[in-house]
One Martini backbone bead per residue (centre of mass of N, CA, C, O) as a GRO file, in nm:
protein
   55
    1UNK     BB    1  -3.016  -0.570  -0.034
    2UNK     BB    2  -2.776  -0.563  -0.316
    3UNK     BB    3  -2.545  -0.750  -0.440
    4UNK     BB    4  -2.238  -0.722  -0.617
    5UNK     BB    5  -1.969  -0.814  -0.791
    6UNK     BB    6  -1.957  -0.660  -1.078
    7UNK     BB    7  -1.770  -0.395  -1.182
    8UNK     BB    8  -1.993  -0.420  -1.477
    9UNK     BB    9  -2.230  -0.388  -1.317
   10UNK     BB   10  -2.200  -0.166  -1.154
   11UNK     BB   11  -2.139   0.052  -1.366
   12UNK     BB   12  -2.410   0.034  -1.489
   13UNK     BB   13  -2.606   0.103  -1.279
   14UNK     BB   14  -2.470   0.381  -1.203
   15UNK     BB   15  -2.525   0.494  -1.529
   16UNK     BB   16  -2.859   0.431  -1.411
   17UNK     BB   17  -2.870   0.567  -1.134
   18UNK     BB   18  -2.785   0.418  -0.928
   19UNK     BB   19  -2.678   0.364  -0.549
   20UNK     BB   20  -2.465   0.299  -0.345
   21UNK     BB   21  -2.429   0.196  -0.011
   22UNK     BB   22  -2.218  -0.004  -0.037
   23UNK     BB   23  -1.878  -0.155   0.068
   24UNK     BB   24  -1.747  -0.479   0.056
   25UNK     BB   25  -1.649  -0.790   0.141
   26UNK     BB   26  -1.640  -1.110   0.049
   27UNK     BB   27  -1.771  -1.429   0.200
   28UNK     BB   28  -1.774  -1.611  -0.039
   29UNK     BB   29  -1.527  -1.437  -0.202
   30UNK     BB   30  -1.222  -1.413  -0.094
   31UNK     BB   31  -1.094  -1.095  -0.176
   32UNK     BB   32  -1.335  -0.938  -0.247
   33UNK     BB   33  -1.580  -0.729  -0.353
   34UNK     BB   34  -1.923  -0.549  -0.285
   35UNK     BB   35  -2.169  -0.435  -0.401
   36UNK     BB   36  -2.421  -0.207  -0.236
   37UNK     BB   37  -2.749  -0.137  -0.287
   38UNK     BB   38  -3.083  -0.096  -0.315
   39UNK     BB   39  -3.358  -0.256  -0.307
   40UNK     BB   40  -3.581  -0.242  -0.649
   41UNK     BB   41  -3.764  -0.309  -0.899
   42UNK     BB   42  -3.576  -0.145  -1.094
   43UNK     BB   43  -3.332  -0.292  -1.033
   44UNK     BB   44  -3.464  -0.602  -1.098
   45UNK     BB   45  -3.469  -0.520  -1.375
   46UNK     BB   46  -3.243  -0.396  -1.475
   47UNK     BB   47  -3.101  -0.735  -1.415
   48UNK     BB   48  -3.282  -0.867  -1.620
   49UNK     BB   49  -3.202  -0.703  -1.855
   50UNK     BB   50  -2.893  -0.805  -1.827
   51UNK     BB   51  -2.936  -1.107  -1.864
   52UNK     BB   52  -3.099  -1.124  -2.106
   53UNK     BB   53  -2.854  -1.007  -2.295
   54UNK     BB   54  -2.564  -1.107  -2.170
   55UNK     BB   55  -2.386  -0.886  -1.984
   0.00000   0.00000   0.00000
């Protein structure tokens, strides 16, 4: 599973056809939710290109 905080990152993920596995409230930063992937090479590449982007 990958968290992802961001719900710009989230919403380009949706938009390149991954898919949302769960919502959940953030551990890390109270008050916040965190969209919930399901971890895969396709996924890790993509936020990698989002990355290099800077996006």
């Amino acid at each position: 599973m990958k968290c992802i905080l961001s719900y710009r990152v989230a919403k380009h993920l949706l938009s390149k056809g991954f898919k949302i596995v769960d919502i959940d409230t953030s551990h890390k930063i109270p008050g916040n939710i965190v969209f919930i992937f399901e971890r895969s090479e396709e996924l890790n590449r993509e936020l990698a290109e989002i990355k290099r982007k800077g996006e």
